[in-house]
N, C-alpha and C positions, 0 to 999 in steps of 0.2 A: 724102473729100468725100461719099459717099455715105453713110457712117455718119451723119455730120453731117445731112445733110439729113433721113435716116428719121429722128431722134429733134426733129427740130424745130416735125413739125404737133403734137403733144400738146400743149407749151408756148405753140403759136399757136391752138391751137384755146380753151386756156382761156381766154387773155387776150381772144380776140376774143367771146367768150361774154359774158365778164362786163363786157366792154362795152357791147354790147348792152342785158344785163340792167339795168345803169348810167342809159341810155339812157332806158329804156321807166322804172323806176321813180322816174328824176327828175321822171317829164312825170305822176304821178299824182298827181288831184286826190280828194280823198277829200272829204265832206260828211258828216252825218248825224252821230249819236253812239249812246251807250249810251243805251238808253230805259227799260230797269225791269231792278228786282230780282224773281225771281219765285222762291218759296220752297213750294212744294207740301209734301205730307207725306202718308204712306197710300200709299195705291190712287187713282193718278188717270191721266190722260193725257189730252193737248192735242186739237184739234182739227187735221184732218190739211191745214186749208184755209191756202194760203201764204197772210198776211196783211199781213206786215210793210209789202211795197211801198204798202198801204194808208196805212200810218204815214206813210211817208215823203212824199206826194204824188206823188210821180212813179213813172213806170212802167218805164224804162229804167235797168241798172246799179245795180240794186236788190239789193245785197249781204245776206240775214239773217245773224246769229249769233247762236251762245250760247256762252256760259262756263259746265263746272261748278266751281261754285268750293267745294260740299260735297256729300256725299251721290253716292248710286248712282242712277241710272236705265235706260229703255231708249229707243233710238232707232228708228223704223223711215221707212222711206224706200223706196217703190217695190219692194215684197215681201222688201229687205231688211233686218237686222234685227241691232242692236251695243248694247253695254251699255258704258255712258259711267260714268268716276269722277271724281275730283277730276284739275281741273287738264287735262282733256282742251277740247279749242277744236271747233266746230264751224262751220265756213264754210258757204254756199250760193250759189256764182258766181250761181247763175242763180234762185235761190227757187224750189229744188224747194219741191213740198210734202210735206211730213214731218208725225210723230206724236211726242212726248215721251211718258215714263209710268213708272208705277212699279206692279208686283203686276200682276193681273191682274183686268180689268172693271173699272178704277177709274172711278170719276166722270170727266164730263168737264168739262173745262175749257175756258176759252178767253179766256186772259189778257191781250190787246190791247185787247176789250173791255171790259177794267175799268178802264182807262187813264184817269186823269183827265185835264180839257180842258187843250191848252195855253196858255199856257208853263209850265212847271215852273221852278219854285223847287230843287227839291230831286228827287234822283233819284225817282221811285214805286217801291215797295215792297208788293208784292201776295202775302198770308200766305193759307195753303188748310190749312186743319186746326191744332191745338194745340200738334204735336210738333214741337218746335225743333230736331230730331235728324234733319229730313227734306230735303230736297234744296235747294240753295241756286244758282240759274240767272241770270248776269248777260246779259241779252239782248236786241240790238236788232238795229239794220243800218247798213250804210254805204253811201252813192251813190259810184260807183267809178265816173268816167268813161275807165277804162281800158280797162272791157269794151267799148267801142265800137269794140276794133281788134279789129279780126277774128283774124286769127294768134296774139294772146294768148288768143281769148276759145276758140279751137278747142283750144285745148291745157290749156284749164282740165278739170278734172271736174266730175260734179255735186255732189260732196260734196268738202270738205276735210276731212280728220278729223285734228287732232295730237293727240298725247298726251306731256304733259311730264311723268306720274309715272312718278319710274325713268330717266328721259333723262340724260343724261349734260348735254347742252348746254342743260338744260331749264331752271336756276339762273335764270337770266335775267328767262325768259317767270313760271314760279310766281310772283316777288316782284313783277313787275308785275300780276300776277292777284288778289294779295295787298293792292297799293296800292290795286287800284279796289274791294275788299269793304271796304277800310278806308275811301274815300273814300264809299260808302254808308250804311256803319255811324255814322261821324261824320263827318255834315256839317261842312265847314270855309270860311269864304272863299275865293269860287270854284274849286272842287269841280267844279260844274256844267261848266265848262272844261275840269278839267284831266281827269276821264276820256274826251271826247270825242278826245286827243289821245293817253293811253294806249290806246285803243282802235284810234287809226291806227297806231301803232308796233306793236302787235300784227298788226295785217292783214297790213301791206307785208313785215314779217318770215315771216308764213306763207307770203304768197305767193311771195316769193324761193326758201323752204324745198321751197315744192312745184315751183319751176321746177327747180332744182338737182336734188333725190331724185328726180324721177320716173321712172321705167321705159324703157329703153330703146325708141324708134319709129324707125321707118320712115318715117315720113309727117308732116307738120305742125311747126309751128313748134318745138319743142322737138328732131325730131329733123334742124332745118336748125344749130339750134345746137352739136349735136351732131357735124352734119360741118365740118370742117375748111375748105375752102374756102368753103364757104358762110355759115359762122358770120363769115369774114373780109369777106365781101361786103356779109352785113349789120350788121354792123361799121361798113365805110366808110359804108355808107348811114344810119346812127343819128347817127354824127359828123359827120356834114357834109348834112344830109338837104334841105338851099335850093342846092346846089351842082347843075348843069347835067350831072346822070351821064349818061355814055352808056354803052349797052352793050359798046363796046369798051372804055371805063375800066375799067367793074365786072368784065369777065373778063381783065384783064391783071392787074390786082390782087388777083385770084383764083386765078390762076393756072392758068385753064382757059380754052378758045378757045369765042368767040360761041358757035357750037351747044349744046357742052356745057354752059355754063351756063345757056343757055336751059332746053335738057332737063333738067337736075337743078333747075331752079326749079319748073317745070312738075310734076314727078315728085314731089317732097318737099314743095311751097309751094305747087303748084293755082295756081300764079298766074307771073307774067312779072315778071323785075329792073325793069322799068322801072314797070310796076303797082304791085309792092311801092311802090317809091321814093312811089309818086303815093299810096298809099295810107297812109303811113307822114309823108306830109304834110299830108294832109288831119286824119289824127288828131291833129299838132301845132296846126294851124287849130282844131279843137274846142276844144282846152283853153286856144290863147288868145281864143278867142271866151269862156270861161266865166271867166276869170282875169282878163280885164282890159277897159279899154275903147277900144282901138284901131279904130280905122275897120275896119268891112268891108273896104273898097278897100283901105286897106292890108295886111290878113291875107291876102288874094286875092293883092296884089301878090310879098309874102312864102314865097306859098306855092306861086308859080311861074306864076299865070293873068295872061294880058294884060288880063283886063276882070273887074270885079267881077260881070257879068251870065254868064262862063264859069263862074267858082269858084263862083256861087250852081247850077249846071247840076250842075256832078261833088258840089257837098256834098250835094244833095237827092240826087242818087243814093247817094251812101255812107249818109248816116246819114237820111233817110228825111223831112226837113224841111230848109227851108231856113235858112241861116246863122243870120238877124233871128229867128227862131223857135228855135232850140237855146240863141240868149245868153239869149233871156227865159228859156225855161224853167229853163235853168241854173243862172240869176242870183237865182232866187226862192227 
């Protein structure tokens, strides 16, 4: 019996892991797309001021990236400093601001500003020099109303860096990297659609990639997924997140007693099982406040508040405006 039971949290810990992960990436809403092709050559480098959230209108969950999809460059970012090849992705959870470049003293640039008005017809393509042999950057951003939950957004970095030349699993991601240079190269009937959606299958893929690979903690949402019990806890609470938990449910199916799960929420999550739950539902409220058009009162009711005059109280405290104000914004 005791054999049996030590080999049994590995096998529960994974499952309730990637439930979880199940969970949080079902509920993501992505917007925004690929916004230009940028193609420099020489000696240049970008402008170190974030800008993209400019593009996008909005200020919140303003995801930049780039693809290289030819050519060498260099990267820097908050004194530090990486040299990018083909095929390498670059994330910015939060729109550090950053520098691109190539050589040294190159011209500066500052390719959003050359952006023509919208709508596009056809992806923009902005050429810097004559050599067609110099860096080829597919780059925009994504509105990720996922960074609004806290516990994912604390476990994000400031930088995502993949690199798929040489990967083993990389087959995948290169020939979708592949499709979107082809879909710029020659324009096809709708085009313009289809890499805003290779663009999100790339994201939610990185980001799975970086929940899974990253570094073992101590602390914070990744290393609750990590523990065993607690990965089970929040498990139930992803599966069934409108259900009336109490704290005595969530540590009998944890299989640890009220205190101690208190204390290890506390310790590992900064926060209380029953917070979590409350918080883990108000971010289900955002996205169908964004997704659909369901009455207020009943996403309130849904989301466990007796009055839609409560749920308008805990949402402006979570996300910093109220309900009627997040749908506009969202919605535009």
């Amino acid at each position: 019996m005791r054999e049996a039971l030590s080999e049994n949290p590995d096998q529960a810990r994974g499952v309730a892991r990637d439930d979880v992960l199940s969970a949080l990436l079902s509920t993501i809403r992505l917007s925004g797309s690929l916004q230009f092709c940028f193609m420099p050559s020489g000696n240049w480098q970008t402008d170190a001021t974030p800008s993209m959230a400019g593009l996008s209108g909005k200020s919140g969950g303003t995801v930049p990236f780039h693809i290289v999809a030819a050519g060498h460059c260099w990267l820097k970012m908050e004194g530090e400093e990486a040299v990018l090849e083909p095929g390498d992705v670059l994330v910015f959870p939060f729109g550090t601001g950053h520098q691109l470049g190539a050589g040294i003293d190159g011209r500066l640039i500052n390719p959003t500003r050359e952006l023509p008005p919208k709508p596009w017809r056809q992806i923009p393509v902005l050429r810097h020099g004559d050599d067609d042999q110099g860096v080829r950057l597919l780059c925009g951003y994504l509105q990720c109303d996922a960074l609004c939950f806290a516990p994912l957004k604390r476990a994000l970095p400031r930088l995502i860096h993949v690199k798929t030349r040489g990967a083993n699993d990389g087959d995948w991601l290169r020939a979708t990297i592949r499709q979107m240079v082809d879909e710029v190269d020659t324009p096809r009937a709708g085009g313009i659609s289809m890499l805003p959606r290779l663009t999100e299958i790339i994201f939610i893929e990185i980001l799975r990639h970086q929940i899974m690979m990253a570094e073992p903690q101590t602390t914070g949402w990744l290393a609750a997924l990590a523990d065993a019990a607690l990965s089970r806890c929040l498990s139930l609470i992803h599966d069934e997140p409108m259900r009336d938990w109490s704290l005595d449910e969530l540590s009998a199916a944890s299989g640890m007693s009220r205190s101690v799960l208190a204390e290890r929420f506390q310790t590992v999550l900064g926060t209380s099982p029953i917070r979590y739950v409350r918080d883990w539902r108000l971010y289900l409220a955002s996205v169908a406040l964004a997704s659909s058009g369901r009455a207020i009162a009943t996403i309130a009711y849904e989301t466990g508040y007796a009055t839609e005059a409560a749920f308008n109280r805990a949402f402006s405290r979570a996300f910093g405006t109220p309900p009627g104000s997040w749908r506009a914004m969202a919605q535009t």
